[in-house]
C-alpha positions as CSV (number, residue, x, y, z in Angstrom):
1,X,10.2,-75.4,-67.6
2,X,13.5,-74.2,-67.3
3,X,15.3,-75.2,-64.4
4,X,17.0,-72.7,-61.6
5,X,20.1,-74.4,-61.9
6,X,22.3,-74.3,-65.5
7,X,25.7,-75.8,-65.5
8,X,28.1,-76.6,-68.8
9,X,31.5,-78.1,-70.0
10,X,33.2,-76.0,-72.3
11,X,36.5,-77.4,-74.1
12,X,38.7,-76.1,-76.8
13,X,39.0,-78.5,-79.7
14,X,42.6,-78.7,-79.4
15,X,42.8,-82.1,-79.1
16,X,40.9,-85.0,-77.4
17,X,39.9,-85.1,-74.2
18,X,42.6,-85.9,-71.2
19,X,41.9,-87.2,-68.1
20,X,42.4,-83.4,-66.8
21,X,39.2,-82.4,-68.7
22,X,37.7,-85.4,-67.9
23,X,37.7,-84.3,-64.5
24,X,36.4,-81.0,-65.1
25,X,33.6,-82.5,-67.2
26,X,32.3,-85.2,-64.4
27,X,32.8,-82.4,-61.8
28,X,30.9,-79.7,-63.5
29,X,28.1,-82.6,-64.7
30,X,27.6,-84.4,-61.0
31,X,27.3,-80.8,-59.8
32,X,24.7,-80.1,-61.8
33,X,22.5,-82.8,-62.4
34,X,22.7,-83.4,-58.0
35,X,21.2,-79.9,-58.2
36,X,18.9,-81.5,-60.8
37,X,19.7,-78.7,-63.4
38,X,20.5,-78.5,-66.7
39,X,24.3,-79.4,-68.1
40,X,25.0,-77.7,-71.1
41,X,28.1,-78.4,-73.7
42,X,29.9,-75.5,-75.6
43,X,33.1,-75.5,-77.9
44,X,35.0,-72.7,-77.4
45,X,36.9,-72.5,-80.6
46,X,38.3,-68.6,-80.9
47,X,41.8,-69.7,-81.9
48,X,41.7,-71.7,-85.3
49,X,45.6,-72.2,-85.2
50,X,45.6,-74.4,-82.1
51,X,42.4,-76.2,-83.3
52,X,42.6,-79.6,-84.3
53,X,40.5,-80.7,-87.3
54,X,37.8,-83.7,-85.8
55,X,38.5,-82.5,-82.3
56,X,35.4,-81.3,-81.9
57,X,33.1,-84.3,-82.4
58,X,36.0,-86.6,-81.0
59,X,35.1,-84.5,-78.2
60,X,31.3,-84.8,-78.2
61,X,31.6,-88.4,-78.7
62,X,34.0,-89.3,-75.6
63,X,31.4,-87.9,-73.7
64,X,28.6,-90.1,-75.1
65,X,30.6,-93.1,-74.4
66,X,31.2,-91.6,-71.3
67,X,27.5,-91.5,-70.4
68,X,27.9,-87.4,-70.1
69,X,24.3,-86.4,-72.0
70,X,24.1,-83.0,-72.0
71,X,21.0,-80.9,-72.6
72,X,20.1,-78.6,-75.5
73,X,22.2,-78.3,-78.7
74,X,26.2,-77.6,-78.6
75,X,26.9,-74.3,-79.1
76,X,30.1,-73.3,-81.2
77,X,31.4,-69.9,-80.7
78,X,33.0,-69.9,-84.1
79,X,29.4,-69.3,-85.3
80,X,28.8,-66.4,-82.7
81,X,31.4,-64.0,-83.6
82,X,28.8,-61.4,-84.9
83,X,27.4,-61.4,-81.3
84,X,31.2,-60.8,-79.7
85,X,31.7,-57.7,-82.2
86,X,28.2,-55.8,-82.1
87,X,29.3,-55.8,-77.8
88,X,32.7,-54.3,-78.5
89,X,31.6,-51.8,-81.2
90,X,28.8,-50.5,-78.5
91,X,31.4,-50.5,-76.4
92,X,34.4,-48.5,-78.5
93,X,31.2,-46.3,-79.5
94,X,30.3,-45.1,-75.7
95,X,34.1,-45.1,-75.1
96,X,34.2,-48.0,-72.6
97,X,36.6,-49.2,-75.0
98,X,39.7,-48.6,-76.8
99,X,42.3,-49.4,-79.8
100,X,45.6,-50.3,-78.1
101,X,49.0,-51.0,-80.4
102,X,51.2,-51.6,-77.2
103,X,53.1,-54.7,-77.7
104,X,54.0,-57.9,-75.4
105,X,57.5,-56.0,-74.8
106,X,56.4,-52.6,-73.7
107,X,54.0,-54.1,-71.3
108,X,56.8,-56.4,-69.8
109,X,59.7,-53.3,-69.7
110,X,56.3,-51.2,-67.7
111,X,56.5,-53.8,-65.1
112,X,54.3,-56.6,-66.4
113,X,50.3,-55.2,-65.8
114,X,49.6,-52.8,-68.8
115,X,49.2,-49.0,-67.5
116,X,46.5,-47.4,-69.8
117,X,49.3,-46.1,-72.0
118,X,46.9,-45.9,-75.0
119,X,44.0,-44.7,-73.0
120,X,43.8,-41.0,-74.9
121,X,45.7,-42.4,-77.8
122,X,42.7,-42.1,-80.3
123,X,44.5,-45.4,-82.6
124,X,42.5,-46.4,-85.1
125,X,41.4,-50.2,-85.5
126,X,44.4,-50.6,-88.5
127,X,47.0,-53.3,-85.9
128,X,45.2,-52.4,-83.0
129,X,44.0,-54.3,-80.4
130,X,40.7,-53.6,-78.3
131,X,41.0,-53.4,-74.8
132,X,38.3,-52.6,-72.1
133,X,38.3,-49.7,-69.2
134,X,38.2,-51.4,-66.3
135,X,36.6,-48.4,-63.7
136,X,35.7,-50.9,-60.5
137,X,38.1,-53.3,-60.5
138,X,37.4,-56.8,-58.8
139,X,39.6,-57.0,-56.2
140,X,38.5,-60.7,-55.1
141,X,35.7,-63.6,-55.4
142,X,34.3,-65.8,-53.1
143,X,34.7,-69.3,-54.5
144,X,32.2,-72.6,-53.2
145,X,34.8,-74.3,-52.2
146,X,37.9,-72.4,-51.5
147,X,36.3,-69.2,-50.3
148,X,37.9,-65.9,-50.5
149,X,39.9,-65.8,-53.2
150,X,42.1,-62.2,-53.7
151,X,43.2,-60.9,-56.9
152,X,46.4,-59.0,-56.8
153,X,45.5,-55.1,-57.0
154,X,47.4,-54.2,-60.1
155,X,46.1,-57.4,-62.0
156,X,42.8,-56.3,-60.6
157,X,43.3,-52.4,-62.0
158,X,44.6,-53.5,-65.2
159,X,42.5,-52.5,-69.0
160,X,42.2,-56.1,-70.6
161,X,42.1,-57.2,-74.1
162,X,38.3,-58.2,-75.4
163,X,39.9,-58.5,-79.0
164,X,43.5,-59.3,-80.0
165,X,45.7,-57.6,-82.5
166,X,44.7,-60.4,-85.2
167,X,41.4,-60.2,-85.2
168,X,40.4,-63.2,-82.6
169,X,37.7,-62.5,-79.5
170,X,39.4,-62.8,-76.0
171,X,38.3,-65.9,-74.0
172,X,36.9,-63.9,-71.4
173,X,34.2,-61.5,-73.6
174,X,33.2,-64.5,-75.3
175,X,32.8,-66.6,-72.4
176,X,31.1,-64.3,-70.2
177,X,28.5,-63.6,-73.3
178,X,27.9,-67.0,-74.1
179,X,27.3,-67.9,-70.4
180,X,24.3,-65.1,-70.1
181,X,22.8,-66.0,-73.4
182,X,22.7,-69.8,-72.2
183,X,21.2,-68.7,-68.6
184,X,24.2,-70.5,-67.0
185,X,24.2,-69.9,-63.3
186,X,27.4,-71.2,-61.5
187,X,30.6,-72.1,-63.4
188,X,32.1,-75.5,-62.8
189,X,35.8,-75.3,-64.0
190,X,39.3,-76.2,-63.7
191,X,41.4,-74.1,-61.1
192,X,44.0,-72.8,-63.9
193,X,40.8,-71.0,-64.6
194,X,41.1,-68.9,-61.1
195,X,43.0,-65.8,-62.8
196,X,40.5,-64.5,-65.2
197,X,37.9,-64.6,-63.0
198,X,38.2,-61.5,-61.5
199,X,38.3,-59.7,-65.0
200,X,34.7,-62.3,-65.7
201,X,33.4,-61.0,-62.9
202,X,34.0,-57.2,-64.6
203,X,32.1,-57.9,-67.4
204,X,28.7,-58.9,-65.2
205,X,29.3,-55.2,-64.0
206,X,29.9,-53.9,-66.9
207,X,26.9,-56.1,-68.7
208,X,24.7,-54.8,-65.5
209,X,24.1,-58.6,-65.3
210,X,24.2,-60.8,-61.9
211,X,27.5,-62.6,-61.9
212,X,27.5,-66.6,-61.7
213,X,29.2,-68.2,-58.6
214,X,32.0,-70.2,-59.3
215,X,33.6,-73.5,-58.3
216,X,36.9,-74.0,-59.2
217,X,37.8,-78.2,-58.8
218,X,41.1,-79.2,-58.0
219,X,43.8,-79.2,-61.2
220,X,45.7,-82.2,-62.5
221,X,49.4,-81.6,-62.3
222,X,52.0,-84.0,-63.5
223,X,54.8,-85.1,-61.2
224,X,57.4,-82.0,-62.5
225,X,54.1,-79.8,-61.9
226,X,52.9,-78.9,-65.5
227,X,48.9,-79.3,-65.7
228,X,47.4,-82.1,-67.6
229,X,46.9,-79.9,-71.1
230,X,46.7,-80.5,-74.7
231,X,49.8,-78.4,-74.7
232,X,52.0,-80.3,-72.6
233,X,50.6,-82.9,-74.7
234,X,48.3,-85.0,-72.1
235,X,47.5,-88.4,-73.4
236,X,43.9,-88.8,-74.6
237,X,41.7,-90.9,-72.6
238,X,40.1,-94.0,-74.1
239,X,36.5,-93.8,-75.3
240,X,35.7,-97.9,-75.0
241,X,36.7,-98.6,-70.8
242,X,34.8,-95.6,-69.4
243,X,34.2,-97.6,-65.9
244,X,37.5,-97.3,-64.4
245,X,38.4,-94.0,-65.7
246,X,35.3,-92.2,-64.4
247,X,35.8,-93.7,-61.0
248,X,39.6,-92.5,-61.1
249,X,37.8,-89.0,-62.0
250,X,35.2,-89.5,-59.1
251,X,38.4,-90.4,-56.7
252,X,40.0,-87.4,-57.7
253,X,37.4,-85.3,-57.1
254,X,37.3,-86.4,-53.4
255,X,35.1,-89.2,-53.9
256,X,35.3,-93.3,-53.0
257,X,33.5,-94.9,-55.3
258,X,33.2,-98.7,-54.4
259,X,35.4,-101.3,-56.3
260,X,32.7,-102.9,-57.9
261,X,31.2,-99.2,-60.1
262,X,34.7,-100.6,-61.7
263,X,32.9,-102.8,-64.2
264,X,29.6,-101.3,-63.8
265,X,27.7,-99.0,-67.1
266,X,28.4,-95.2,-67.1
267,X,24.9,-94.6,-66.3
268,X,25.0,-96.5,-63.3
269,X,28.3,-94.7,-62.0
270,X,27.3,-91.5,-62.6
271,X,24.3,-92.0,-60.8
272,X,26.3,-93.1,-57.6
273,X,28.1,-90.3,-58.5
274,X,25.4,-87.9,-58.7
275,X,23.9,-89.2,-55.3
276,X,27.2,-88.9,-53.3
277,X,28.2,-85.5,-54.8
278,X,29.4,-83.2,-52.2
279,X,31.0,-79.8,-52.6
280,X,32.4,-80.0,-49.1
281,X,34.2,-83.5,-50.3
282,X,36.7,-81.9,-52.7
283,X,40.1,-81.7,-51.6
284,X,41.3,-77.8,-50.4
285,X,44.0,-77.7,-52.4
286,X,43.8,-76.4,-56.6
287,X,46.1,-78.9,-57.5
288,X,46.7,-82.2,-57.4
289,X,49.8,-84.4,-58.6
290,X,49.1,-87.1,-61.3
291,X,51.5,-90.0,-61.8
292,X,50.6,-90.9,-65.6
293,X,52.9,-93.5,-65.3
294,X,50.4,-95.7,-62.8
């Protein structure tokens, strides 16, 4: 039997994992399993060009060591593209959707939101991107720990992309899919993750499915206030001392872990972890400074 609660971890194979994604991994995992649901794993690889080749088992294996099992097979949205088009063709066919060839530029010299300039354009698909209607914008979500969280009007009001001008899926039609195809139920993520929530939230509507409720954990910054990324190239965490690096994680994430989980097996931390787990715990504030140097 399938249980009420579904959770997951979804990285890009960019790169190995950083302690930045570890924390997003142990958060979204103790959340889940304390709620004694299911914790799925996904790759999200849309963009081939940032890929890295072997990220992607690198990935799968730092969690193993890690003593992160998740549950089910690992689903690869490089192998679900089919899925991502027959939804926008449905929706270009009942004219939800619509070719757009305005570029980066325009949008910025229009004041930085896009404003529906290719609407009634008629474009055909030929260097066109495909961008969704949005008719009842989401103005706001209430998030588990933060609360209320507003999304600025115009951001709110704004026609968003669902496939670029070369041909790749946007994050957030494939992400929203994939999540009601899995039966996830509350989204455990990263809070650079806050802004395209709001459009997330859309596609439920538009879907006519239930949206998932959303807990956004607190983001590793570095000391000049760029977040831990493969971009800002992040150092990749060590698959063969798990101990002390889960209970930095753990520590992070509002928890006190006793010095003596230190030495102790993955398994065994995680469980602690699992038991202490407490939404209310987190620290209020999205980000959080990291001194890679200590």
């Amino acid at each position: 039997m399938q249980s009420a609660y579904t959770g997951r971890f979804a990285p890009s194979p960019s790169g190995p994992l950083h302690f930045g994604s570890l924390v997003a991994a142990v958060g979204s995992y103790l959340q889940a399993r304390a709620r004694q649901g299911r914790w799925l794993v996904r790759m999200e690889d849309l963009d081939p060009p940032r890929e890295m080749p072997g990220a992607a088992d690198d990935i799968l294996r730092t969690l193993e060591a890690f003593g992160l099992h998740w549950d089910g097979e690992v689903i690869y949205q490089s192998q679900r593209h089919h899925l991502y088009q027959a939804q926008i063709d449905a929706w270009l066919a009942s004219g939800e959707a619509y070719y757009c060839r305005c570029s980066r530029k325009a949008i910025k010299e229009a004041g930085g939101f896009y404003p529906g300039t290719c609407r009634t354009a008629h474009h055909s698909a030929q260097d066109s991107a495909v961008r969704l209607k949005v008719e009842s914008a989401v103005t706001g979500f209430e998030d588990l720990r933060h609360g209320w969280i507003p999304i600025p009007e115009a951001l709110a009001q704004e026609d968003f992309i669902i496939r670029r001008r070369d041909g790749l899926y946007a994050y957030n039609l494939a992400v929203v899919l994939d999540d009601i195809a899995q039966g996830v139920t509350e989204v455990v993520r990263g809070a650079d993750l806050i802004e395209p929530t709001g459009r997330q939230i859309g596609l439920y509507r538009q879907l006519g499915q239930p949206a998932v409720q959303y807990l956004h954990l607190p983001l590793a910054v570095t000391e000049n206030g760029n977040k831990l990324s493969k971009q800002n190239h992040a150092p990749a965490i060590s698959q063969h001392q798990p101990g002390p690096l889960l209970c930095q994680a753990m520590t992070f994430l509002g928890m006190s872990p006793p010095a003596v989980l230190q030495t102790a097996k993955p398994h065994e931390i995680l469980g602690w972890g699992i038991a202490h787990w407490d939404v209310a715990n987190l620290p209020p504030t999205t980000a959080i400074t990291l001194n890679l140097a200590s």
